[in-house]
C-alpha positions, 0 to 999 in steps of 0.5 A: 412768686415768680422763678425766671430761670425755671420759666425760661427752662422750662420753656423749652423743655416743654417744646423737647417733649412735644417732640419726644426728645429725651432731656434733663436738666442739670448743672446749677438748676439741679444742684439748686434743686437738691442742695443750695441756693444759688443764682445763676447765669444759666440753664444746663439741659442735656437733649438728645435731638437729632436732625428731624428736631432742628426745624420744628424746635426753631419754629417753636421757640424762634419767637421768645428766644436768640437762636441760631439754626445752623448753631443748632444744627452743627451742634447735633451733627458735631455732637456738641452745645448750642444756647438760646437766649430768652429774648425778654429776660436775656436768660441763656439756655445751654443745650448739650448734645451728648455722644451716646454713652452708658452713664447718659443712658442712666441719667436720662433713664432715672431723671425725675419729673419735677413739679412746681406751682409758681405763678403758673404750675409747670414741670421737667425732668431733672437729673437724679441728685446722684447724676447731678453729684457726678456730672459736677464732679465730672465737670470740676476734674475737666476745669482742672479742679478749680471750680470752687461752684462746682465743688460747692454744689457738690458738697451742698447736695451730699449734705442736704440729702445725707442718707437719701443719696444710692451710694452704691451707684454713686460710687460705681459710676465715678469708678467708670467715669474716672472720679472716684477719687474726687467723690471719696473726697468730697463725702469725706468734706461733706462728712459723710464717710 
């Protein structure tokens, strides 16, 4: 059985660590991985490249993927995104260069290492479920509160992991990021409060 998106990803996540950049991968791959099933378009990873990463990442993937190096470059320096698109499967890859931030630090501190036996056996770091549930949450106040995905994502993960989840640190970090509001919501949807 093959699984396109977590090859494609994982591609790529497998030059971050030759480099030694920390990443995760989050968005719809980890609230699939968590919650449920969902296609997608994309893959979501948070990387903290700087510039000595530009040159070797480019050499690394500039043969299976679109890329574009001064892309790639403005990103790090602007602290912004960059995608690259797998050349075979025309998979896109967003690549996120966050500000340095104490919720990031967490994430990439408790990312957990996935491991899968496809056709091939492979594995990444994922956002924790509960930094997946905060960074969509995050992500749906941004886009105005419309993002039916988004929310569902949310509520699929609070559901599948009912009584797993640390709701202490959920609860302390959507007090700092400003969405406590929104998670209170949600685990009252979800049925869990």
């Amino acid at each position: 059985m093959r699984n396109e998106p977590l090859e494609v990803t994982t591609k790529v996540t497998r030059v971050l660590e030759e480099l030694g950049v920390p990443y995760l991968i989050g968005g719809s791959l980890a609230s699939t991985l968590y919650g449920m099933v969902r296609t997608t378009q994309d893959a979501d990873i948070v990387a903290e490249m700087g510039p000595e990463h530009v040159q070797p990442f480019v050499s690394a993937l500039q043969e299976e993927f679109y890329l574009d190096e001064n892309m790639i470059s403005e990103a790090i320096q602007h602290r912004s995104s960059f995608n690259l698109i797998h050349r075979e499967s025309m998979f896109k890859v967003d690549v996120f260069v966050p500000h340095p931030s104490p919720f990031l630090q967490s994430q990439l501190a408790r990312a957990q290492k996935q491991t899968f036996a496809l056709e091939t056996g492979f594995s990444a770091k994922f956002a924790s479920p509960e930094d997946t549930i905060l960074s969509k949450l995050a992500w749906y106040r941004l886009g105005g509160e419309v993002s039916e995905r988004q929310w569902r994502d949310v509520l699929g993960i609070l559901k599948t992991l009912s009584g797993e989840l640390d709701m202490s640190y959920l609860r302390k970090w959507a007090r700092d990021l400003n969405i406590d509001d929104l998670l209170e919501r949600a685990l009252k949807e979800a049925g869990e409060r």
